[in-house]
C-alpha positions, 0 to 999 in steps of 0.5 A: 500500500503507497503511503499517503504524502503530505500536503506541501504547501506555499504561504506567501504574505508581506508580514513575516510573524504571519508567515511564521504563525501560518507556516508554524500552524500548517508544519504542526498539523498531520498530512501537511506541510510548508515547503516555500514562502514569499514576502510580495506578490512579484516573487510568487509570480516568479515562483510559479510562472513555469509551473507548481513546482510540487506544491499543493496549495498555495496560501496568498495575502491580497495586500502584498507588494510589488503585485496584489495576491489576487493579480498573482493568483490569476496569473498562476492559475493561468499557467498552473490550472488545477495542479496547483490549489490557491486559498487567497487569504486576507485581514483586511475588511472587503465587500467583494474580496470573496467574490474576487477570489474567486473570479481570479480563479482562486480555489478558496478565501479564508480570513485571517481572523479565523480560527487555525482549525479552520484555516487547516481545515480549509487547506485539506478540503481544497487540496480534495478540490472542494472551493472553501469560502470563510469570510471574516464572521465580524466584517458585516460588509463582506460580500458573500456573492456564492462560494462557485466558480461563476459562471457555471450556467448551462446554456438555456439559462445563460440565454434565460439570466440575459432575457431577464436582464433585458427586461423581458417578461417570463411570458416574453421569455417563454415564447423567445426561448420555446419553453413554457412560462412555468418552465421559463420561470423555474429556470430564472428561480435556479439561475438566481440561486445559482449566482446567489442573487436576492433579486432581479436588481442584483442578478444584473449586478452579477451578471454585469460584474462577470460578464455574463451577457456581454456578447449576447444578442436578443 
């Protein structure tokens, strides 16, 4: 029976007690362990640029030098795919940094505000491809938009979500796309859970921020 490797991880953060609390934290815990830091973003641009190195996941602060972490993480992500798991970490207060994150294609977001459990366990379950969000509990503006990869519409509901931001009735809709009204409103329901929309205002902000509709033709 293969023994099970460690989790080799790579924390990159400006401060150096954090990277010394984290790395302490991680190489403490059973089945991970930290194998490179980096004290700006240019420098875990450079780490990364030809590829992950044997790391597993990689923890990035967003308020780094040189290059923010979450510039740094879409342009790893963009060379490293899935072979390398990204959790942008922060202890600033933010409305859409989880949102942003996750548009950088990051893997998770934790804050540094929470407990070191969480923060192991967040490690863990990223490593088992699960995209981890653990917002800060007592920052009441932190945005939590949804913890998917946006988008993730299937290819009627993309054409329902833009008919919806053109102002077109479910009715309106219906007869566009060939379906019921029913159908046409239960497909507008799923696509607003999906984006985590609270209304139809919101779900144009979504889909405006992400670019959802961007290149759709009535």
């Amino acid at each position: 029976m293969q023994e099970q490797t460690d989790i080799r991880v790579f924390v990159a953060d400006d401060h150096e007690v954090t990277v010394q609390t984290l790395s302490e934290i991680i190489n403490t815990t059973k089945g991970m362990k930290v194998v490179g830091t980096a004290s700006d973003g240019k420098a875990v641009w450079q780490f990364f640029e030809k590829g992950n190195h044997g790391v597993d996941v990689a923890l990035i602060d967003i308020g780094m030098p040189e290059m923010n972490g979450l510039r740094a993480t879409g342009l790893i992500k963009s060379v490293c795919k899935d072979k390398l798991k990204v959790i942008v970490i922060t202890g600033l207060d933010g409305v859409f940094f989880p949102a942003e994150a996750i548009r950088n294609h990051a893997d998770g977001f934790v804050s540094k505000s929470r407990h070191k459990d969480e923060i192991t366990d967040a490690i863990f379950r990223v490593a088992q491809g699960e995209i981890v969000i653990l917002p800060d509990l007592d920052d009441p503006n932190q945005f939590r938009e949804t913890a998917n990869r946006l988008p993730e519409l299937l290819p009627k509901e993309k054409q329902v979500l833009c008919l919806v931001i053109d102002g077109f009735s479910a009715k309106q809709i219906a007869d566009k796309v060939g379906i019921s009204d029913v159908y046409a409103e239960k497909i507008r329901n799923t696509v607003m859970h999906k984006l985590g929309a609270k209304n139809s205002a919101h779900l144009g902000a979504i889909a405006e921020k992400y670019g959802l509709c961007r290149n759709h033709n009535v």
